[in-house]
C-alpha positions in Angstrom: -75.6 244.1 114.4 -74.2 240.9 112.9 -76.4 237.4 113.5 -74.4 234.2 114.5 -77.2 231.0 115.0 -75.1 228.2 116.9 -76.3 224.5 116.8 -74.8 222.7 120.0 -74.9 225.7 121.5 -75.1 224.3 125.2 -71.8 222.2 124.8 -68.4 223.3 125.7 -67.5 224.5 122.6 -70.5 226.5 122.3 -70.8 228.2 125.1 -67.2 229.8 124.7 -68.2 230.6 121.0 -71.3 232.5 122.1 -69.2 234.4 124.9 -67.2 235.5 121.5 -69.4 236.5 119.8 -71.4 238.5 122.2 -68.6 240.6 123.3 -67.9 241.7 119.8 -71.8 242.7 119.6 -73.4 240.1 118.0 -76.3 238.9 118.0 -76.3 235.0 119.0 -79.2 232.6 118.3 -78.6 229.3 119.8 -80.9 225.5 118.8 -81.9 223.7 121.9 -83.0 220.1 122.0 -86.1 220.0 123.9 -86.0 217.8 127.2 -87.4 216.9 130.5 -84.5 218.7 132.4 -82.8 221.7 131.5 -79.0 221.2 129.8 -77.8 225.1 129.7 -74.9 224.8 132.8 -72.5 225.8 130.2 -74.8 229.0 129.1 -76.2 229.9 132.1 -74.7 233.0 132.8 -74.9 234.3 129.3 -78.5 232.5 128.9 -80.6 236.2 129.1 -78.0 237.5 126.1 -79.0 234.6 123.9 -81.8 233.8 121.6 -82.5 230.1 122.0 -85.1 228.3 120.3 -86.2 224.7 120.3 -85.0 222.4 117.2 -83.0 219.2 116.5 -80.4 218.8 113.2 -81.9 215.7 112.7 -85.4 217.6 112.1 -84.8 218.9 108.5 -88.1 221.0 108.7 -87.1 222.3 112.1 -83.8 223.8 111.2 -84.9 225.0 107.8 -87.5 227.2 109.5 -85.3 228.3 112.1 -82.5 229.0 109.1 -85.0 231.1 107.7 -86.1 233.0 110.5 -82.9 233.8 111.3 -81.2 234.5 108.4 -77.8 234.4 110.3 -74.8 236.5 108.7 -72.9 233.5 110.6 -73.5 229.7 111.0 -71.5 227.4 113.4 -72.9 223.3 113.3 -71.7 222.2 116.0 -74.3 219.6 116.7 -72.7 216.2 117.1 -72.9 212.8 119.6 -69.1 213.4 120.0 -68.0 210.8 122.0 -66.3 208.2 120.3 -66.7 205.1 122.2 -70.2 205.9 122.9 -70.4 206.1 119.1 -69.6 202.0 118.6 -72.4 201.6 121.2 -74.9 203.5 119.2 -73.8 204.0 115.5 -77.2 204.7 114.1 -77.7 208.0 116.1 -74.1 208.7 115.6 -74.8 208.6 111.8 -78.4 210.7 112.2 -76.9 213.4 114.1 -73.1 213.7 113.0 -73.9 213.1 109.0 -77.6 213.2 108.4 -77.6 216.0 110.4 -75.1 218.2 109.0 -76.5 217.4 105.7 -79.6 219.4 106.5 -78.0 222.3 107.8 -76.2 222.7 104.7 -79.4 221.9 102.5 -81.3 224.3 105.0 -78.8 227.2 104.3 -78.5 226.4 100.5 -82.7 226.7 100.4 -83.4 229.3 102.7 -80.2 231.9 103.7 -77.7 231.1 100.7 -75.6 234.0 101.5 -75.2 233.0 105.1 -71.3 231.8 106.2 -71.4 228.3 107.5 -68.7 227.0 109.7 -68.9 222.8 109.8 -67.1 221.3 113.3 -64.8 218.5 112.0 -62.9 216.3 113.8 -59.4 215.0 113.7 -60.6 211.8 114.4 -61.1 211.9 110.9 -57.2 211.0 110.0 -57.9 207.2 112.1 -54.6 205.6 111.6 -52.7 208.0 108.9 -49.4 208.6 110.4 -48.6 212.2 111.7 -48.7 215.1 111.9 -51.9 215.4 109.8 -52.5 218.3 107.5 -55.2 219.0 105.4 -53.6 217.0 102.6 -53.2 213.7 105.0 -55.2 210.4 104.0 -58.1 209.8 106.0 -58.6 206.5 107.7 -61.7 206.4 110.0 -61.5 204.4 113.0 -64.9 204.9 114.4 -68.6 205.4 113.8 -68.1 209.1 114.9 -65.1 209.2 112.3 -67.0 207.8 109.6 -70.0 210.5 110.0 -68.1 213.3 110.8 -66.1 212.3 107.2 -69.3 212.5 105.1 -70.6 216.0 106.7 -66.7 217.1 105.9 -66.9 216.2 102.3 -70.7 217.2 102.3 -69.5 220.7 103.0 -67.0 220.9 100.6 -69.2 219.4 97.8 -72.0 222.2 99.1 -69.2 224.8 98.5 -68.3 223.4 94.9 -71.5 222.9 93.9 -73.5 225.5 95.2 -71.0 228.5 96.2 -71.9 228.4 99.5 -69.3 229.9 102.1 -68.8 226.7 103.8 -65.6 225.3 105.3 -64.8 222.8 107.7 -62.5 223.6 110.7 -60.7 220.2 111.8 -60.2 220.5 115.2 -57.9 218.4 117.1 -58.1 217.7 120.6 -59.1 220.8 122.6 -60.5 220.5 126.6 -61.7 223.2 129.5 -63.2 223.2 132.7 -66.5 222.5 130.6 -65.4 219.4 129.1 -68.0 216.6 129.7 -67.2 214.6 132.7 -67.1 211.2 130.2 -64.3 212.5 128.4 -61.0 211.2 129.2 -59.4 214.2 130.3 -62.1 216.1 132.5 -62.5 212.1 133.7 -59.0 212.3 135.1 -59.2 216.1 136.0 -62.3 215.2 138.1 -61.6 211.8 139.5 -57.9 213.6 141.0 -60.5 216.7 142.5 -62.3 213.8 144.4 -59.2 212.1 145.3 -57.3 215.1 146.7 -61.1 215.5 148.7 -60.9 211.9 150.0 -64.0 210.9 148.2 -62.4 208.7 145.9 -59.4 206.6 145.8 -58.1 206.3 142.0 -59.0 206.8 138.7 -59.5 204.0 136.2 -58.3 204.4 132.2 -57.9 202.5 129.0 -55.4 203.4 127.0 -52.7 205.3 128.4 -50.2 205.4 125.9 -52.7 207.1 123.1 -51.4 210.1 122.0 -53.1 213.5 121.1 -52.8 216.9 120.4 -54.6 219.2 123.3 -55.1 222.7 123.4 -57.6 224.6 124.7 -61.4 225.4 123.6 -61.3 229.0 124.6 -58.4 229.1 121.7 -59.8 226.9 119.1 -63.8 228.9 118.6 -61.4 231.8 118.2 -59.8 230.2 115.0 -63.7 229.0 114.3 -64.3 233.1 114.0 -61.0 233.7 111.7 -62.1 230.5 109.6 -65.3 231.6 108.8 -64.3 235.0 108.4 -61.8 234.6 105.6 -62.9 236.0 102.5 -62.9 232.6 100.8 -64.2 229.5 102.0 -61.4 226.6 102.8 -60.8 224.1 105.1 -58.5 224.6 108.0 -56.6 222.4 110.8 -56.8 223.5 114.1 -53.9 222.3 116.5 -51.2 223.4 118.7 -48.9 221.0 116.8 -47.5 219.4 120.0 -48.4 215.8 120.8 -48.4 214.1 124.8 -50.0 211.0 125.8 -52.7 209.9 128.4 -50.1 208.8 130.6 -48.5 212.4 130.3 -52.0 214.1 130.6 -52.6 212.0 134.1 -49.1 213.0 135.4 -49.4 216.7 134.6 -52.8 216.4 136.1 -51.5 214.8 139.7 -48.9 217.3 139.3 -51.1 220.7 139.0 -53.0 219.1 142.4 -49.5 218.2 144.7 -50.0 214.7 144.1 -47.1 213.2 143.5 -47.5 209.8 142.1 -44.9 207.0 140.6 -45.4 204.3 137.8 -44.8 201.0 138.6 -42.4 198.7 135.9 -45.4 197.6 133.8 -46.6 201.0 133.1 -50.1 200.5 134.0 -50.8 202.0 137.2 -49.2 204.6 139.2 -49.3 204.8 143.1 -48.8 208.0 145.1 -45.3 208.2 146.1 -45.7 209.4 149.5 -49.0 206.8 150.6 -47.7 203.9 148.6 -51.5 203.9 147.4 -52.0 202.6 143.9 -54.0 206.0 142.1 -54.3 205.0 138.6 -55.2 201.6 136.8 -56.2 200.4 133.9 -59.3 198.4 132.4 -60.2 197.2 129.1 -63.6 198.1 129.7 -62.4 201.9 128.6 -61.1 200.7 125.4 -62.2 201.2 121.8 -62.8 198.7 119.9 -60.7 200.3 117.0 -57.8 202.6 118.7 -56.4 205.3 117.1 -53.1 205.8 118.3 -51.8 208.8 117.1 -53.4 212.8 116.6 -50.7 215.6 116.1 -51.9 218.6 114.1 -50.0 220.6 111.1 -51.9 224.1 111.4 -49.6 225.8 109.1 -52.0 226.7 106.7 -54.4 228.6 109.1 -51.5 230.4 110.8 -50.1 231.6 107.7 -53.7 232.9 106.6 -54.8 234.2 109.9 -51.7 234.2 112.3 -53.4 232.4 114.8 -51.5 230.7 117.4 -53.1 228.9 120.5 -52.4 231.1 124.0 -53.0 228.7 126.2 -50.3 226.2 127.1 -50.3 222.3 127.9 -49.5 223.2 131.2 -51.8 225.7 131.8 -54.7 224.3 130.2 -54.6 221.4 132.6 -54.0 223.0 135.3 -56.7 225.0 134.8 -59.3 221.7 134.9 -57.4 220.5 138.0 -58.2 223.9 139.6 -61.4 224.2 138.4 -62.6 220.5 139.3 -61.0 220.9 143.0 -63.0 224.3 143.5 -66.0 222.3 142.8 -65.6 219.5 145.1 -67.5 219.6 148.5 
């Protein structure tokens, strides 16, 4: 029975990975930060299939002793303060967890499980304000704190690989979303905030930018080309997008749409009112803006189809209607 050990293990991304890997038989070890109140929603119904232990990446003894415990045949650091505006707010523990961190997973497997395959979650937040698409050859320009760190533990893992011979490669994911996405993120925010309207519990949503444009696809899709990354026979680093680019503006309507709201922008193209109520549903404030926008993310995945022929099953459509669906279920 292989091992896979999975840092992050209770966000979205890792609780689809772990469902992955444990229907193909693995065994999954998951790190757990330890905390007054439980954070395992996302693993819940999996939780007596998993090994979890207790450890922070930002605990270099910690993670080296569970490394070695372990001795995983697999890898996945997918430990990180993701969110990027929260990252301008608190840059330090951006830095300690998104770069530090990954530093010491990658010095932890070096020491203590060499032979182990490590997969490193990058971002493509990474390519800031390099036009697209972005490949793996594009010029990156980050526009964040959360940027910046995930950029050092992306060239930390290829300098590991060079230096070392460590199977270690970076998968740079573009946007990807579910039903688990984090309520602060821009796209469950919408998702849920449309639930509560359709309930009468709320009576808009409120964005920043609408007109940012991104790549989405779904989660489910994208730890499924984490599995074909790591499992190539030589280390590399890989882009992982659908290739097809919408903004938030698009993302809102398709949202309103999947729940039978139908709504209509007004000439400034900064709120939208429901067509039928005449009741304004979405506005903007510049509270929700970055200080340092990045206005464009549209992935070139080429490489990793042609090496793996991956493609992403879930549609645009589908993928958000899912979270409307899954968000209205939820509202009492």
């Amino acid at each position: 029975m292989k091992r896979a050990l999975i840092t992050g293990i209770t966000g979205q991304d890792g609780s689809y990975l772990a469902e992955s890997l444990l229907s193909d038989g693995y065994e999954v070890h998951g790190v757990i930060r330890r905390s007054s109140s439980f954070n395992t929603g996302r693993i819940d119904h999996i939780f007596d299939k998993l090994k979890l232990v207790y450890g922070d990446v930002t605990d270099f003894a910690a993670i080296s002793s569970i490394v070695a415990e372990v001795e995983p045949d697999e890898m996945y650091n997918l430990a990180a303060q993701s969110h990027v505006k929260v990252s301008f707010e608190a840059p330090a523990y951006t830095a300690s967890v998104d770069a530090v961190g990954a530093l010491n997973v990658l010095e932890a497997v070096k020491q203590r499980s060499p032979k182990t395959r490590l997969y490193q979650a990058s971002t493509s937040e990474m390519y800031g304000s390099s036009p697209s698409p972005q490949s793996e050859s594009t010029p990156m320009h980050p526009n964040s704190p959360y940027a910046a760190a995930k950029l050092y533990a992306y060239h930390m893992t290829r300098s590991y690989r060079d230096a070392y011979g460590l199977h270690a490669s970076n998968g740079i994911l573009f946007n990807h979303e579910s039903p688990r996405r984090g309520p602060t993120f821009v796209t469950r925010k919408i998702t849920m905030a449309i639930a509560r309207i359709a309930a009468g519990k709320q009576d808009r949503v409120v964005l920043g930018n609408l007109d940012a444009r991104r790549d989405w696809g779904h989660a489910r899709d994208y730890v499924e080309a984490m599995r074909l990354v790591i499992g190539m026979d030589a280390p590399g680093d890989y882009v992982v997008a659908t290739g097809q680019q919408r903004s938030v503006r698009e993302f809102v309507d398709a949202a309103f749409h999947a729940a039978g709201i139908p709504i209509v922008w007004n000439s400034a193209r900064d709120t939208a009112r429901d067509a039928l109520t005449d009741e304004v549903r979405v506005s903007t404030d510049s509270r929700y803006l970055r200080p340092n926008e990045v206005d464009s993310l549209q992935g070139d995945s080429t490489r990793l189809r042609k090496a793996t022929g991956w493609e992403p099953k879930t549609s645009f459509e589908e993928l958000v209607r899912e979270m409307v669906n899954a968000d209205m279920g939820s509202v009492r």
